[in-house]
N, C-alpha and C positions, 0 to 999 in steps of 0.2 A: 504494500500500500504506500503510495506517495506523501508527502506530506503536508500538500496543499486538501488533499482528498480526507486526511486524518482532521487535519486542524477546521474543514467545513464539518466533518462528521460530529465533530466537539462543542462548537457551534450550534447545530440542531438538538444537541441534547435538552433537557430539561433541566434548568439548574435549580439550587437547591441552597436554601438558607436557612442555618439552623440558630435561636436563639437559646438561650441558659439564662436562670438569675443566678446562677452556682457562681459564687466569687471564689478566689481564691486563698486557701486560709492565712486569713491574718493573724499578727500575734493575739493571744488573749488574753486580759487582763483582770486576774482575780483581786478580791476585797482583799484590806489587812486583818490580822486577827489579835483581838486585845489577851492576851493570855489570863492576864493578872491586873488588876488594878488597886492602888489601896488609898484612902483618904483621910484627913480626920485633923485635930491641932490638939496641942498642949500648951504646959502655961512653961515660958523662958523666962528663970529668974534674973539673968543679964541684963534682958533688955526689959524687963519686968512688963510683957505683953505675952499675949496668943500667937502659937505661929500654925498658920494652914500650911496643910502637906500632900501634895498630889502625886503618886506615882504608879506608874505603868510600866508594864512589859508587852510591848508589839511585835510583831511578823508578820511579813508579809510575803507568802508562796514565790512573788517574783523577783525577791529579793528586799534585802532592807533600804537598797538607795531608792526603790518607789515611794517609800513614807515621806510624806509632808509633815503634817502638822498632826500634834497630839493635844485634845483640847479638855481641857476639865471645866464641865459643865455644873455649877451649883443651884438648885432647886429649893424655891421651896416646896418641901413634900406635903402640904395640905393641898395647893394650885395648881402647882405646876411651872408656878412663876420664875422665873430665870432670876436668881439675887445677883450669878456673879459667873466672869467666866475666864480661866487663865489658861495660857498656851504654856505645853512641857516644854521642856528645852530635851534635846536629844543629847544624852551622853556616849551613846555608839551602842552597839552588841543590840538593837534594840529598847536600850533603857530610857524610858524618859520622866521624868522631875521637873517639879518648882516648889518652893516653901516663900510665904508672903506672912510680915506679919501683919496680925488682923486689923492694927490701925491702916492699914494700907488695901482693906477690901470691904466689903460689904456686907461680911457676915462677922455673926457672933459666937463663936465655941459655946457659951451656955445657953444658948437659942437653939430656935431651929422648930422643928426638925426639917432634916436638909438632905437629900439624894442628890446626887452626885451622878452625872452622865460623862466618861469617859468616849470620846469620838477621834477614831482613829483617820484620817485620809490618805489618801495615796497619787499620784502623777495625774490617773485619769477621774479624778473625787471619787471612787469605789473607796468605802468607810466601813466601819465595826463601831457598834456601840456597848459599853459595858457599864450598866449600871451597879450602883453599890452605894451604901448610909458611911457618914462619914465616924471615923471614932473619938470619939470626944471626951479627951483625958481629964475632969475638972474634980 
């Protein structure tokens, strides 16, 4: 067969278009996960105040450089109502912390009662929330 005679034969066929929404897989990005979290204040006789104490242990499946921000969320637990809210500082391995004394926030150690919402983020805002009452040394 020639191949002026192929290339008309190919020509006469019936073409044929096929569509997909099948993408191709992209990465995936799972939440972080709060292991641990602990809350609560005592009385410091130095500085003769309350100090609040927030801390957390986080992971996150895709690694710990996706973590962003670790936020401790204070509540009050009759409402609902948000008293107060501080961002952990990341000390590496996972670990994150803050301690404020209470002239420097909005709550009160002999008060309350106060629930605490620990919220984890991550590169793409996939989060983990860990709730828990704070301990209140008085």
């Amino acid at each position: 067969m020639n191949r002026a005679l192929f290339a008309a034969a190919l020509l006469t066929l019936p073409a044929c278009i096929v569509y997909s929404n099948d993408t191709a897989p992209g990465p995936v990005n799972r939440s972080p996960i709060i292991g641990w979290a602990e809350a609560g204040c005592f009385w410091d006789e130095r500085s003769y105040d309350w100090v609040w104490y927030f801390d957390a242990e986080v992971d996150d499946p895709d690694g710990l450089a996706d973590l962003t921000d670790v936020y401790a969320d204070v509540l009050d637990d009759r409402d609902g109502r948000l008293v107060d809210s501080f961002l952990l500082e990341d000390y590496g391995g996972g670990a994150f912390s803050t301690a404020w004394f209470q002239w420097d926030t909005y709550l009160d150690c002999r008060s309350g009662p106060y629930r605490v919402e620990f919220v984890a983020y991550d590169l793409f805002d996939a989060w983990d929330i860990y709730a828990t009452y704070p301990v209140q040394e008085w």
